[in-house]
Structure formats: C-alpha cells, structure tokens
C-alpha positions as CSV (number, residue, x, y, z in Angstrom):
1,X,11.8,-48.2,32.3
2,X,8.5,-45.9,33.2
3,X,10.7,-43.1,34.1
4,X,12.9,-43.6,30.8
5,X,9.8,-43.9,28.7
6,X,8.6,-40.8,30.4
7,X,11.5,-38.8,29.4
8,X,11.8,-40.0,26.2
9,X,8.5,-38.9,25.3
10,X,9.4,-35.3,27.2
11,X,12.2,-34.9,24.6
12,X,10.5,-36.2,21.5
13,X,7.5,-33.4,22.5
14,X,9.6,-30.9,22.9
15,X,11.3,-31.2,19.6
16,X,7.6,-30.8,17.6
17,X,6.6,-27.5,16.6
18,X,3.7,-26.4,18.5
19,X,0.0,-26.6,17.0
20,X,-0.5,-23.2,17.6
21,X,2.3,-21.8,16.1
22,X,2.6,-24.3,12.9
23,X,-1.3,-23.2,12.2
24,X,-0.4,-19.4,12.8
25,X,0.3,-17.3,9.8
26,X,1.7,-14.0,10.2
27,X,1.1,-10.7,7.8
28,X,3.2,-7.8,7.6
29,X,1.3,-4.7,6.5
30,X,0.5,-1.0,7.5
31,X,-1.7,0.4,10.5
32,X,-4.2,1.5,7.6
33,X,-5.0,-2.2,6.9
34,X,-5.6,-3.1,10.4
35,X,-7.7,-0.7,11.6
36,X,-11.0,-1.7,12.5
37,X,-12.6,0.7,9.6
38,X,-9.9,-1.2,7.3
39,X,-10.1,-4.6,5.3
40,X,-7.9,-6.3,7.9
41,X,-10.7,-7.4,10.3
42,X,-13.1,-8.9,7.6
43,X,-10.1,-10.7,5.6
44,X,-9.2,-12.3,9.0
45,X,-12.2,-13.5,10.0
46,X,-12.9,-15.2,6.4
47,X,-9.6,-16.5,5.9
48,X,-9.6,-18.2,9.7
49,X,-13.2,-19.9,8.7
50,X,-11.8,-21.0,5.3
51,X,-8.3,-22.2,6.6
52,X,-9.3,-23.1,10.9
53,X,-5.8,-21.3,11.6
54,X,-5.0,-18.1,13.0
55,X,-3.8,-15.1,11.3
56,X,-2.1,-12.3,12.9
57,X,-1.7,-8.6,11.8
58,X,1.0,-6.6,12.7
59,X,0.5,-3.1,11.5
60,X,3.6,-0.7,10.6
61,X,3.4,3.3,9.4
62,X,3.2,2.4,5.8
63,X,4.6,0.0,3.0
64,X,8.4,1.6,2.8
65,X,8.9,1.0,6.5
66,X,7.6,-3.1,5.9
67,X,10.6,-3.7,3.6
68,X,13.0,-1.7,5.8
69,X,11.7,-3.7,9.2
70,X,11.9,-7.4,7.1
71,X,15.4,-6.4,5.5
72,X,16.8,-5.5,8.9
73,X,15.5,-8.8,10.5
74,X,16.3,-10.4,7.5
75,X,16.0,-14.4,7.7
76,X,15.0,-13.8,11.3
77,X,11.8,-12.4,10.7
78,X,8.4,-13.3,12.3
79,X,6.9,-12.8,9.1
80,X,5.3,-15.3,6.7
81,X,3.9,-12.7,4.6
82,X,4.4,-9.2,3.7
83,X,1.3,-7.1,2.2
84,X,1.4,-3.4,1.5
85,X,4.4,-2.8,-0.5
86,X,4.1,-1.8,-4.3
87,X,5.4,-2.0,-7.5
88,X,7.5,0.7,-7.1
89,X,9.1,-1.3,-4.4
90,X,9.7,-5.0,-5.6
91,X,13.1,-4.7,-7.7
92,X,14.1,-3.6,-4.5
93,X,12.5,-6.5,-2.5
94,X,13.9,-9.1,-5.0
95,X,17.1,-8.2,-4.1
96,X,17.2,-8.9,-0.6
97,X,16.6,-12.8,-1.6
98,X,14.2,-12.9,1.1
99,X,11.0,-13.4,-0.9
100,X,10.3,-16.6,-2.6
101,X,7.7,-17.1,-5.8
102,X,4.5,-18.0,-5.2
103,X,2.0,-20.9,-6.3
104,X,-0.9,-19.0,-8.3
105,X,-1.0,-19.0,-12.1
106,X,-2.0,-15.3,-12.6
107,X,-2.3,-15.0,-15.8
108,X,-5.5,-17.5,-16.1
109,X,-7.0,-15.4,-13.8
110,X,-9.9,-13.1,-14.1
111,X,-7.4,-10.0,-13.3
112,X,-6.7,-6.7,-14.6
113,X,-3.5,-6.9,-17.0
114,X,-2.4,-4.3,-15.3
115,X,0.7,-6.2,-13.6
116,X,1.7,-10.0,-13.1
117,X,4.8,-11.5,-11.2
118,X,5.8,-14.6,-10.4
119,X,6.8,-13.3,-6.1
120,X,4.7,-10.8,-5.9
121,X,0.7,-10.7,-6.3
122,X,-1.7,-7.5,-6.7
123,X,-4.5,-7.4,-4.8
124,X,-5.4,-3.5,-5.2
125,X,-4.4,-0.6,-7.8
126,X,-5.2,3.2,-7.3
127,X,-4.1,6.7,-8.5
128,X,-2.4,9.5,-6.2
129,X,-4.2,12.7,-6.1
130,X,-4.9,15.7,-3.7
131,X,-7.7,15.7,-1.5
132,X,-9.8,19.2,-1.3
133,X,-12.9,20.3,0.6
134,X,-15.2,21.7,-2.9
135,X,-16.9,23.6,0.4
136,X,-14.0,25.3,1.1
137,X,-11.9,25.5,-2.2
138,X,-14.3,26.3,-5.6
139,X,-11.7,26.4,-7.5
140,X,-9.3,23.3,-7.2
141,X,-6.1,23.2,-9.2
142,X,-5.7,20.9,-12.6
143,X,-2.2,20.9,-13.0
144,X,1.0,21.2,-11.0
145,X,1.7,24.3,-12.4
146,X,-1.1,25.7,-11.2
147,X,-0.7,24.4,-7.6
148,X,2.9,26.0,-7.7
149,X,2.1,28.9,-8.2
150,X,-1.3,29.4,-5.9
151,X,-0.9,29.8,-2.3
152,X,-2.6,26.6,-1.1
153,X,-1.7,24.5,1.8
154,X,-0.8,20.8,1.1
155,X,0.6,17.9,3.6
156,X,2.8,15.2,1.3
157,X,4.3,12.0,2.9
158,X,7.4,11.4,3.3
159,X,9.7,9.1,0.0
160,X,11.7,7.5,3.0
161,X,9.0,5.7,4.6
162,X,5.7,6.2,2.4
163,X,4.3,4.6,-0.5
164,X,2.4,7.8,-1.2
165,X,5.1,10.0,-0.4
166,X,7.6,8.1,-2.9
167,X,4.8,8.3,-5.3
168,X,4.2,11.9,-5.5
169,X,8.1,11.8,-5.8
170,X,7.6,9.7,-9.2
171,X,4.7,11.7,-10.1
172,X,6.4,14.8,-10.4
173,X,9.9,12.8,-11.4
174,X,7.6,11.2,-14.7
175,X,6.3,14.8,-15.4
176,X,9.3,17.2,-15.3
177,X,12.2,14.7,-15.1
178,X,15.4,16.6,-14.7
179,X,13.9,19.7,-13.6
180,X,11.8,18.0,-11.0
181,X,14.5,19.8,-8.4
182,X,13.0,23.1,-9.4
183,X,9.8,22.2,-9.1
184,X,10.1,20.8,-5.7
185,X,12.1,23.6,-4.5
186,X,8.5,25.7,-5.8
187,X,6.3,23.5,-4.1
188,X,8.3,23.7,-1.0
189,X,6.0,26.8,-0.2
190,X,3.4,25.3,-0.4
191,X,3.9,22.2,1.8
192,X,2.3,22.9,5.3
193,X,4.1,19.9,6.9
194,X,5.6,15.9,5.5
195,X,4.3,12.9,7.8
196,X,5.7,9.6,7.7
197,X,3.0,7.9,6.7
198,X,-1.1,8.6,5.2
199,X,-2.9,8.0,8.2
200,X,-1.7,10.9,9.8
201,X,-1.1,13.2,6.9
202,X,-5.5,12.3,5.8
203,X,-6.0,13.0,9.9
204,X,-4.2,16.3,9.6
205,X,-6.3,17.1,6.7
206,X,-9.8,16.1,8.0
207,X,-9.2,18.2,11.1
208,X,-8.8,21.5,8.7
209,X,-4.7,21.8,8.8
210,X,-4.5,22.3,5.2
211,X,-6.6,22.9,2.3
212,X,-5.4,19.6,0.7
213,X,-3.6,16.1,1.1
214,X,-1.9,13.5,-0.9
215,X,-4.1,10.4,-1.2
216,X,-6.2,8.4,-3.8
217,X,-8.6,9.5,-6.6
218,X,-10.9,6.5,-4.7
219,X,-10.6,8.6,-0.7
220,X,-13.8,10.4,-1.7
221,X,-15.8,7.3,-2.0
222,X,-15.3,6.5,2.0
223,X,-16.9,10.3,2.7
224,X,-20.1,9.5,0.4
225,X,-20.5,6.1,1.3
226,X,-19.9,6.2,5.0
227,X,-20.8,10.2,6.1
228,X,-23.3,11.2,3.0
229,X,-20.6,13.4,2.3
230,X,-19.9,14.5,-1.8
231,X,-17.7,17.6,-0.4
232,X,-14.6,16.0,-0.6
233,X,-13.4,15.4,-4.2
234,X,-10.0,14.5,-5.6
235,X,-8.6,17.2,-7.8
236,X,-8.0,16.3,-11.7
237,X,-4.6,17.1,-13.3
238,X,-4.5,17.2,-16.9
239,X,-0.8,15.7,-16.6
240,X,-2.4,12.4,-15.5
241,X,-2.2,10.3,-12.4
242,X,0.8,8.3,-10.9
243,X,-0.7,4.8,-10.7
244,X,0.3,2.7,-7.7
245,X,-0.7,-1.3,-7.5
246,X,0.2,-3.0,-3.8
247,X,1.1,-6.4,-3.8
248,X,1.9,-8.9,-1.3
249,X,4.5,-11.7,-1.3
250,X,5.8,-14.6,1.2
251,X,9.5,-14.8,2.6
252,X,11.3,-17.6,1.4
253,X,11.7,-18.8,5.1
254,X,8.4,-18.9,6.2
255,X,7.3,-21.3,8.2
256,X,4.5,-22.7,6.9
257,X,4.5,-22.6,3.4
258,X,1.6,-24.4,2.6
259,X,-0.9,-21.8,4.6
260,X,1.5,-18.8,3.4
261,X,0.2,-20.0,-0.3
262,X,-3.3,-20.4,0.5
263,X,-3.6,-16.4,1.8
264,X,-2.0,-15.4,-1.3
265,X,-4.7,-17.2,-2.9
266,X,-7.6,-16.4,-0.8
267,X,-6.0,-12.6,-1.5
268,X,-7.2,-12.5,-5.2
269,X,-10.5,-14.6,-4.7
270,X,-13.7,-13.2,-4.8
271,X,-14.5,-13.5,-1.2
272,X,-11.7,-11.3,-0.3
273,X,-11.6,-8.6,-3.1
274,X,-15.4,-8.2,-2.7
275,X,-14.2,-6.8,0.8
276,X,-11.2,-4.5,-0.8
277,X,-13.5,-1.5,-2.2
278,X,-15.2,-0.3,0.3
279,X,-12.5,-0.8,3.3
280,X,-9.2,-0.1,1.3
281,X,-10.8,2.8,-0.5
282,X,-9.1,1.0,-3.6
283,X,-10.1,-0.7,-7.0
284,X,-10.1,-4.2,-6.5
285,X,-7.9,-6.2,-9.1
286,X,-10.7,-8.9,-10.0
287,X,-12.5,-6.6,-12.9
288,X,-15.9,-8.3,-12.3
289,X,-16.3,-7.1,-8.7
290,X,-18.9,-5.1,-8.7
291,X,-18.6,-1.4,-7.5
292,X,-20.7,0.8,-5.7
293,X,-22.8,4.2,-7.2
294,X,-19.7,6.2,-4.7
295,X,-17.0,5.1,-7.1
296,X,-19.2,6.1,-10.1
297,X,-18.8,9.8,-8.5
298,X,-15.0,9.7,-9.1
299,X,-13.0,11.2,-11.4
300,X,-11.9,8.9,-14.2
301,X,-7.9,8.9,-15.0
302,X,-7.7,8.5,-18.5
303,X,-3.7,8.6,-18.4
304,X,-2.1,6.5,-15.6
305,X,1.7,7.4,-15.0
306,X,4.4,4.9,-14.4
307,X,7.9,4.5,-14.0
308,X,9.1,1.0,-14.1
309,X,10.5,-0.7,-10.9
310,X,13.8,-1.0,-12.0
311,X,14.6,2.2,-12.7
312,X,13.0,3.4,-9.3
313,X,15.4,1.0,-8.2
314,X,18.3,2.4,-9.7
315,X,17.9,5.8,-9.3
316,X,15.8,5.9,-5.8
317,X,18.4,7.1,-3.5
318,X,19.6,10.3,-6.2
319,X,15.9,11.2,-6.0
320,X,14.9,11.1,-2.9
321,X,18.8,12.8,-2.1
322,X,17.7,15.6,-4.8
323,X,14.4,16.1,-2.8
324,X,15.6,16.6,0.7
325,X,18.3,19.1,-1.0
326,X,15.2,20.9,-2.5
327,X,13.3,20.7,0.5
328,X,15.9,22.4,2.6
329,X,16.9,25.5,0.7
C-alpha cells in the first residue's frame, strides 16, 4: 500500500504545473528594451517586487520581427506577452487571432487620447525624425525635398523588419502618396546603407558613417542627459512628423492570465511610466509624468502624421513591394 501511495502521489505531482513556471511571465520585445541602458532592467525589477514572480525578457531586432516570430510559432509560443509592436502593426496582429483583449478600462485613465484599444495598450508615443551632428552639419534640412536634392548621407531601417523603417515608409507614403515611388527612387542616392533594425542603424551613425539616421525627435535627450551633449539635434520638417505609439498586448493562450493582466497594468502605472522617459528615449503616455529640462530642448511637432492601421494593413505589401522596386533601380 506504501509503495502504491508512493506512486500515486509521483503521478498526481507530476501532472501540476511547476511553481516556477506558473509564476513566470514571459515578454516579447526588441534588443533596445533589454539592454542594460534600456527600461527593461528597472521594469523588471519593480514588477518582480510588486508581483513576487519572475519576468523574463527575450529581446528580438525590432517590433516587425516580434509579430513575424509569434505568428510563425503561432499557439505554440513561449510568449505571454508581446511589447514593442505599434499601431501601425495591430490590424495585422488582430488577424492572426492570437492576441486576446485585455482587462484595463483605458479610457478612465489619466492617458493621452491619443489611441485606446480594447487588445492592445500604449505605453509610449514618439515622432520619426533624422538624427544630425549641428557640429558637423550647420545647416540641417527642413523638408524632404530638400534632403533629396542635397548630397547628404542617411542610414533608414528596413519596412520588412522595423518599426522605424516601416515608418519612414508611411512618412513619405502620407506626404507624396502616389508619387512616393519617385521620391524613393530620389532618395535612393542618398541612403548610405538599410539595417534591419535601430540599434544598429543609431550605432552606425554615432561612430561617424553618415551624416544622419532615422530615429525619434526625443534621441537627443539621451545625448544631453547622459553625455552633456546638445550637438545632436533632430532635424524639423515643415511637412510634419510620422507619429508612432508602441503598444503591448497578451496572447490569448498565455499561460497565466491572471499575471499577464497585472504587467499590462503595472505598464501604464506611474511606477513604470516614470521609468519610460529617460530609458526609452520616448514620451510617456501618462500626461502627468513629469519630464526632464533635456525634453524641453526638443523640437516641438506641431503636426503629427498618421495613416490608420487598417489601411497599412491593406496596402502594406504593395508598398513595401513599390519600395524595394525603387530601391533597386
């Protein structure tokens, strides 16, 4: 009977889930997020204190490639939650069926109006620009058209795998619509090289490859905060600013959907968007988070440009077709 008892209790542990693994929440984001100058290290060790689990990180290139990597492991994922895709993205997302809605009542909310969703939640907005050197370039340019037709260097993203890169895509697709081909064909001459993802496109910059990069108006805040640095600036266009707001959601499989909703929570509280500025290099979607004297430095974008999800949807794949056509003549 000892020896039967025995077993029986073998079996009936080995059927539980294990404590480690039921109090485990894994993120999806990109490498950006993670790194130890990111927000990733501080929002982990707050959120373990507040929910005694353990989160885990796994970095990818950028927010393009999380979707990919989720929809190609599909319901088999290791991931509770995926954080670092955009509102350009989430028609798309939605239709894979893999996300589920969340728990939080945005709208009662101290947050910017900017978006609200009942899957996804914003926990950072920005605006695309290019990133100059003022020591090196007196004279940025304040339009397109007068980046096209100067000689300077830029490094871009790629559309395929970068949020930035399929920004700037939509940037110049809200500005010149159908002739967006031309203009791209134009700015091909000007494009030093296209990285997968920001990290190593800002990297490329920093170390003097090109006289500009695609990043954030906010990216110069990081150089005065952290290196007393005002020489990088974020050149103004007069044709406005592509806005991009990420967002984070949890799959509809996730495994512990209890902890999955507190992070989603604990993403929009103060605790954690205090933590956003000045690690993100973002705006933090809580409007009464207060901001340092580097973000007063920035320039302000009066007109935010956006093209709405479903339409990127529709129409993604003839655009980003139309700009590797335009990029190879």
């Amino acid at each position: 009977m000892k020896l039967l008892s025995k077993t029986l209790l073998i079996i009936y542990l080995s059927l539980l889930p294990a404590q480690s693994e039921t109090n485990k929440l894994v993120v999806y984001t990109y490498d950006s997020f993670v790194a130890e100058w990111g927000p990733g290290p501080a929002l982990e060790q707050k959120f373990e204190a507040f929910c005694e689990c353990e989160l885990e990180f796994v970095g990818l290139s950028d927010g393009v490639e999380i979707l990919t990597r989720v929809m190609y492991e599909g319901k088999n994922t290791n991931a509770d939650i995926v954080l670092g895709l955009d509102t350009n993205l989430i028609h798309k997302a939605k239709t894979t069926g893999l996300f589920d809605n969340h728990s939080l009542d945005l709208e009662n909310l101290n947050i910017s109006d900017r978006f609200s969703d009942d899957v996804f939640v914003p926990y950072d907005f920005g605006y695309f620009s290019f990133i100059y050197n003022s020591s090196n370039m007196v004279k940025p340019p304040s339009n397109f058209n007068e980046l096209l037709e100067s000689n300077i260097s830029i490094i871009i993203q790629d559309p395929r795998t970068s949020t930035p890169g399929l920004g700037l895509l939509l940037w110049i697709k809200k500005i010149y619509g159908d002739d967006s081909a031309r203009v791209w064909e134009r700015l091909n001459t000007n494009i030093l090289t296209v990285t997968p993802g920001w990290s190593e496109a800002y990297g490329l910059f920093l170390e003097g490859e090109a006289d500009m990069v695609l990043s954030y108006t906010t990216s110069p805040a990081y150089h005065i905060t952290y290196e007393n640095d005002n020489t990088y600036r974020a050149a103004k266009f007069t044709e406005g600013h592509y806005e991009q707001i990420e967002v984070a959601a949890k799959l509809a499989n996730n495994g512990n959907d209890e902890l999955a909703n507190k992070f989603l929570s604990f993403l929009i509280s103060e605790d954690a968007q205090d933590i956003i500025p000045e690690t993100q290099w973002m705006y933090p979607v809580l409007d009464d988070v207060k901001l340092s004297g580097a973000f007063e430095q920035l320039v302000n974008v009066e007109n935010p440009l956006r093209i709405k999800s479903e339409d990127v949807y529709l129409n993604n794949e003839k655009w980003i077709r139309e700009w590797e056509e335009s990029l190879s003549k």
